[in-house]
C-alpha positions as CSV (number, residue, x, y, z in Angstrom):
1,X,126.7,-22.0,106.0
2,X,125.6,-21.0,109.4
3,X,122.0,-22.2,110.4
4,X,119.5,-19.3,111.3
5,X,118.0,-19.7,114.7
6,X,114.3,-19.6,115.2
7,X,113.3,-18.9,118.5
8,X,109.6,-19.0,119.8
9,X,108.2,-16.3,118.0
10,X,104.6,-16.5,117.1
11,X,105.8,-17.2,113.2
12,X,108.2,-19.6,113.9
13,X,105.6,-21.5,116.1
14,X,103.4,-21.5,113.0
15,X,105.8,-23.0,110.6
16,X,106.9,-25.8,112.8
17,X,103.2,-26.8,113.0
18,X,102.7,-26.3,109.3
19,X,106.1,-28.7,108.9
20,X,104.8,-31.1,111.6
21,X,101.1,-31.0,109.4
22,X,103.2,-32.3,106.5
23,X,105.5,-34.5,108.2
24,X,102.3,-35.9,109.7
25,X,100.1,-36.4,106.6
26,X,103.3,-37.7,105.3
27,X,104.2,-40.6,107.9
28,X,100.1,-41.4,107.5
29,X,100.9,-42.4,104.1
30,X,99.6,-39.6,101.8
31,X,101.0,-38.5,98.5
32,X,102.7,-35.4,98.0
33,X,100.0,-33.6,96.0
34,X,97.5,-34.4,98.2
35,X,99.8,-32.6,101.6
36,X,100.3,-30.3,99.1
37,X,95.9,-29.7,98.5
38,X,95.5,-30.5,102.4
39,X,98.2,-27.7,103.5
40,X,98.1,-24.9,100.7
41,X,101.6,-25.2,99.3
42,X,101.6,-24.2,95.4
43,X,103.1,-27.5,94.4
44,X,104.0,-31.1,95.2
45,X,107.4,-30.2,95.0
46,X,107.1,-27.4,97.1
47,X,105.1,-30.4,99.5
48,X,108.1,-32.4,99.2
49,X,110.9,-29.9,100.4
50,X,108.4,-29.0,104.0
51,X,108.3,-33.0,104.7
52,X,112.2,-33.0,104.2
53,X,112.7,-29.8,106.1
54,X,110.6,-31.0,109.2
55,X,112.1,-34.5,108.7
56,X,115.7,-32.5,109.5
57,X,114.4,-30.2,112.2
58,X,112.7,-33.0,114.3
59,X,113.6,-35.3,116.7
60,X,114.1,-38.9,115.3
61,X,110.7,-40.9,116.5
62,X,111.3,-43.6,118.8
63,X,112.0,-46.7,117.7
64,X,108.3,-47.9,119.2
65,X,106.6,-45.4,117.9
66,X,107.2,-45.9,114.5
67,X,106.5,-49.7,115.0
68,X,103.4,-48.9,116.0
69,X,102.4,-46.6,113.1
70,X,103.5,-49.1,111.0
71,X,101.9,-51.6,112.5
72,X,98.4,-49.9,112.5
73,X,99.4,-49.9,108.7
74,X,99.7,-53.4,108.1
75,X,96.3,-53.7,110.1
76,X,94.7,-51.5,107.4
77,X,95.9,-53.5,104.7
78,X,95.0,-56.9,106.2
79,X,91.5,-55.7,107.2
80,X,91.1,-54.9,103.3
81,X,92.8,-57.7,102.4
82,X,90.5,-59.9,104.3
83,X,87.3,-58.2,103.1
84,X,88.4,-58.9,99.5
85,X,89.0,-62.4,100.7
86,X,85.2,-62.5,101.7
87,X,83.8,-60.8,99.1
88,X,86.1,-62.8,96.4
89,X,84.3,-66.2,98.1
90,X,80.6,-64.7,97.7
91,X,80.9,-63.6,94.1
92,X,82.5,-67.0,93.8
93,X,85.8,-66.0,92.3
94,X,88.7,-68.0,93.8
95,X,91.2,-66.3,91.7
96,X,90.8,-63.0,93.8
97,X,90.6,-65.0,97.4
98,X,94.0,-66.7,96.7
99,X,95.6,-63.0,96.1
100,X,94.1,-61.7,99.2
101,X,95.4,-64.7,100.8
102,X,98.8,-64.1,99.9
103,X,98.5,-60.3,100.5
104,X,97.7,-61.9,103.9
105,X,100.4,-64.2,104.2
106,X,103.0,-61.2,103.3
107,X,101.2,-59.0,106.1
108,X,101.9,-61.2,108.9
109,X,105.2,-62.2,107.6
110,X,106.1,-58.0,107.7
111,X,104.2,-58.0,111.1
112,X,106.4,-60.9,112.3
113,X,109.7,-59.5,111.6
114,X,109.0,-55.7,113.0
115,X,108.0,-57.5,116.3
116,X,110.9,-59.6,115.9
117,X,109.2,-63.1,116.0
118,X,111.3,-64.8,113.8
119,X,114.5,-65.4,115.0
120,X,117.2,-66.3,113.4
121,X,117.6,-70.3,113.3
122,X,120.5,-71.6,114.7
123,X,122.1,-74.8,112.7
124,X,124.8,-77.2,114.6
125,X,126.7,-77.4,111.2
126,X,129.2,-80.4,113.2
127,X,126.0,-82.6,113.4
128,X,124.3,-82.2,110.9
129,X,126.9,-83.2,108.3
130,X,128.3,-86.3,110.7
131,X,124.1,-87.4,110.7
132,X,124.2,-87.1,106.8
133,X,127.5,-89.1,106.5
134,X,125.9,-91.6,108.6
135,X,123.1,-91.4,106.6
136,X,125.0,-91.6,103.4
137,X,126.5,-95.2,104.6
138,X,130.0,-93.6,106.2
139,X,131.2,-95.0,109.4
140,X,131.2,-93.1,112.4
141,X,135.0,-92.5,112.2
142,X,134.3,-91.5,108.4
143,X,131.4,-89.2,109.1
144,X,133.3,-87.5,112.1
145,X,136.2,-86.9,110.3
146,X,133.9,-85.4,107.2
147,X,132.0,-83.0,109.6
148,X,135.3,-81.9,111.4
149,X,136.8,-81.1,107.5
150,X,133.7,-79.2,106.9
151,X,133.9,-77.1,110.6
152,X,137.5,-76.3,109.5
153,X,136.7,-75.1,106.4
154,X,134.1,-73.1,107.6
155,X,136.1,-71.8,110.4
156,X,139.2,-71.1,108.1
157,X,136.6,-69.0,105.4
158,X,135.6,-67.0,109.3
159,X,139.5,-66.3,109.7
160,X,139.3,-68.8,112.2
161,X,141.9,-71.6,112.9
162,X,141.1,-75.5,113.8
163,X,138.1,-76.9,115.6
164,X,136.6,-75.2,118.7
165,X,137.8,-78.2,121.4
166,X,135.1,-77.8,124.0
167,X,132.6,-78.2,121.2
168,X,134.1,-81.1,119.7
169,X,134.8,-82.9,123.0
170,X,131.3,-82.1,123.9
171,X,130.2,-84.4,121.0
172,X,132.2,-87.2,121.5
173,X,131.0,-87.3,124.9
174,X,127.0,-87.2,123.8
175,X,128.3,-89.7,121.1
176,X,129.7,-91.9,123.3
177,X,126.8,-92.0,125.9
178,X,124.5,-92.7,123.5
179,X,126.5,-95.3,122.0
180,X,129.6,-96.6,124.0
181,X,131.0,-98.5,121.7
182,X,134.6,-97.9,121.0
């Protein structure tokens, strides 16, 4: 099915900005009866099929702009959220401030990861185990050759075959300046 082509004509101009209108009311978190009241279509459904229609005929916001509009979001809510907070603490009603407090909580954690503050955390899988088989009483020689079973089974579940050498001789070489006994 071929597309039609709508050039700049007067009435295509005025059906792209009724579809941006929508699109717009849309991304600023209305429903789809009130774009619907706001931009004189019949029904919600009728609402509905103008936001997906201008969603397909636009360009794809960048990536920062749609960070930011969500962002001003999740300052809205945590404004509110903090309000209640206050309010909750005047009326005396600690019930309510511990909700806002987690509605908080789950703002800044959103906020966090769409500025990309938490990063990933990086375990050294090698030491950690030998340090718990040291911990657990196992001889150095014991708890190496635990962690080096564990590595290899990770790597073999990764498609991966034996220990990666530099890594491992790097570790016997911190191991043995810290402690250079044989």
């Amino acid at each position: 099915m071929a597309r039609k082509r709508e050039f700049a004509t007067p009435k295509a101009i005025v059906r792209r900005s009724h579809l941006a209108k929508a699109l717009n009311l849309r991304v600023q978190g209305k429903s789809y009866a009130a774009i619907a009241e706001e931009c004189g279509y019949e029904t919600e459904r009728e609402a509905r099929r103008q936001v997906t229609q201008a969603l397909r005929t636009s360009v794809v916001e960048p990536t920062e702009e749609v960070r930011a509009i969500e962002l001003h979001r999740l300052d809205v809510i945590l404004e509110r959220a903090e309000e209640i907070f206050v309010k909750a603490g005047n009326d005396d009603r600690p019930e309510f401030q511990f909700r806002a407090l987690d509605m908080m909580l789950k703002v800044q954690e959103r906020r966090a990861k769409y500025l990309g503050l938490d990063a990933p955390r990086v375990v050294d899988i090698f030491k950690t185990t030998l340090n718990m088989g040291i911990a657990d009483g196992l001889t150095r020689e014991e708890a190496t050759a635990a962690a080096k079973s564990v590595l290899e089974a990770l790597n073999e579940q990764r498609g991966l075959q034996g220990l990666p050498a530099p890594f491992v001789d790097a570790f016997d070489d911190e191991w043995r300046e810290a402690d250079p006994e044989p």
